[in-house]
N, C-alpha and C positions, 0 to 999 in steps of 0.2 A: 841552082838549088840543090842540096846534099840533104839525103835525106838516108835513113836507115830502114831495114825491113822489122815490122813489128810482128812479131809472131803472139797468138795464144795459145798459151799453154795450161794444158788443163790435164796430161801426164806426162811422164817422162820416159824414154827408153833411153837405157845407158848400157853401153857395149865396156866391158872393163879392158883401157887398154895400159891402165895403169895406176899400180896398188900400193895405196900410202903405207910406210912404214914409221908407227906409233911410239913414239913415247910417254911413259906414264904422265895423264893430264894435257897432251901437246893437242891442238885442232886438228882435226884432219886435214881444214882447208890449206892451212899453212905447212904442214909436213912434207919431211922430203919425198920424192915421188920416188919407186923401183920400177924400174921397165922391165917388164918381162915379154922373153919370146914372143909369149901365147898373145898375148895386148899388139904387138906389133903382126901379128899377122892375121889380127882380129881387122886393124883398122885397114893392111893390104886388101884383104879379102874385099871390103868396103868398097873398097878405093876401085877398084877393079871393075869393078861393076857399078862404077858413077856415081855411087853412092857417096856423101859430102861427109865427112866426120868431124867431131867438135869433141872437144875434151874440156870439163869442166875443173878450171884453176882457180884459186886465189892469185894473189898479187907477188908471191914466190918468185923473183925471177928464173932461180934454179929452175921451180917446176916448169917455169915457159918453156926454157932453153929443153929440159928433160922431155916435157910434150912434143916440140919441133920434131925431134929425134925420131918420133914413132911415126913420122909423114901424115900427121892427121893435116885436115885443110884450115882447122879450124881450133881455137880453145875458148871458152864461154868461161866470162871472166862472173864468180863469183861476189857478187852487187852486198850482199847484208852488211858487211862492216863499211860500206859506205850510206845506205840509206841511214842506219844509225848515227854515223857521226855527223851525216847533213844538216841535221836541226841546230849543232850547235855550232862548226866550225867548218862550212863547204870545202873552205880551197884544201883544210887540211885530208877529208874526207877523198878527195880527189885525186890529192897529189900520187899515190901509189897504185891509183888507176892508170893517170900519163902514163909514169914509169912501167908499166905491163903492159901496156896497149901499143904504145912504141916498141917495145922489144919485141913485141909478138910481132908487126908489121916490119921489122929490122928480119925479121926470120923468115917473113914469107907466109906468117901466119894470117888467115883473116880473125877478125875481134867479133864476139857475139857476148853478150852480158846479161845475168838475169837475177834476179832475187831480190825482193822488196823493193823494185823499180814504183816508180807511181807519178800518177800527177805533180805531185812534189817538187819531186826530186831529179826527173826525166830529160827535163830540158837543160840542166846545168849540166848534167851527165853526157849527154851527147855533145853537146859544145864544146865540153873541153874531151872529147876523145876524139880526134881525127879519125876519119877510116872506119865508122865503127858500121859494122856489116849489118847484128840483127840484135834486137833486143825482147828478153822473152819475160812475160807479162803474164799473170793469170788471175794471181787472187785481188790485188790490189783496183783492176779492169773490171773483174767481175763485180767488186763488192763497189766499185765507181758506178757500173752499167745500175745497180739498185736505188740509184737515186738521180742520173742524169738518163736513164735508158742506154739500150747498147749501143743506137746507130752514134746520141751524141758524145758518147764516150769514147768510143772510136776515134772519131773526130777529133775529140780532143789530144788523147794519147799521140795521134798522127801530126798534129799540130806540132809537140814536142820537139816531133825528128826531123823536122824541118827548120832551117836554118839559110 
């Protein structure tokens, strides 16, 4: 039985270990990443002290490959442009999740994902992501827990990650 850790999240702390550099109208999610010293000895210091670190990506390979680089343990793959194209077209929605979640596992990385995840969407997501370590969950759970309550939503969400 594979199953994934579900986290809720209800804030976020982000340690900057690595600052996009923009072009006029470009995503941030998608930009190239610039590694700096200060990011790399933000996530040693981390590290050092047992502490797990995650660097939140899109689907960039570049970016994977550039995250590796700074020894984080982890990269949390950026989920919204895949809950949005789920409704019309899954496997296409998918496809550039395989390709990052492999490479990040090709690196040494573990996989964590979060953003617009839901009952939906959840279980086709983890299915097709081998290896996939954690997935973080807040508003989609909470505004679920409003009409099924929190224990059977729980529930259900957990069901998901199990396969």
């Amino acid at each position: 039985m594979k199953k994934a850790v579900l986290a809720l999240c209800t804030a976020a702390v982000c340690a900057a270990s690595a600052a996009p550099v923009l072009a006029a109208g470009q995503d941030p999610m998608t930009a190239p990443v610039q590694i700096s010293m200060q990011g790399e000895a933000s996530i040693e210091t981390f590290t050092s002290h047992g502490i797990r670190t995650s660097i939140f990506v899109g689907t960039d390979l570049e970016n994977i490959e550039l995250a590796a680089k700074t020894g984080t343990d982890r990269i949390e793959l950026y989920t919204e442009p895949y809950a949005t194209l789920y409704p019309v077209n899954r496997e296409e929605a998918i496809a550039p999740f395989i390709s990052a979640a492999g490479l990040a596992k090709n690196l040494g990385l573990g996989v964590n994902a979060g953003h617009d995840l839901s009952l939906e969407n959840l279980a086709y997501f983890h299915q097709n992501i081998p290896g996939l370590d954690e997935v973080s969950i807040g508003h989609a759970l909470i505004s679920d827990a409003l009409y099924y309550g929190l224990k059977e939503t729980i529930r259900l969400y957990k069901e998901c990650l199990v396969y």
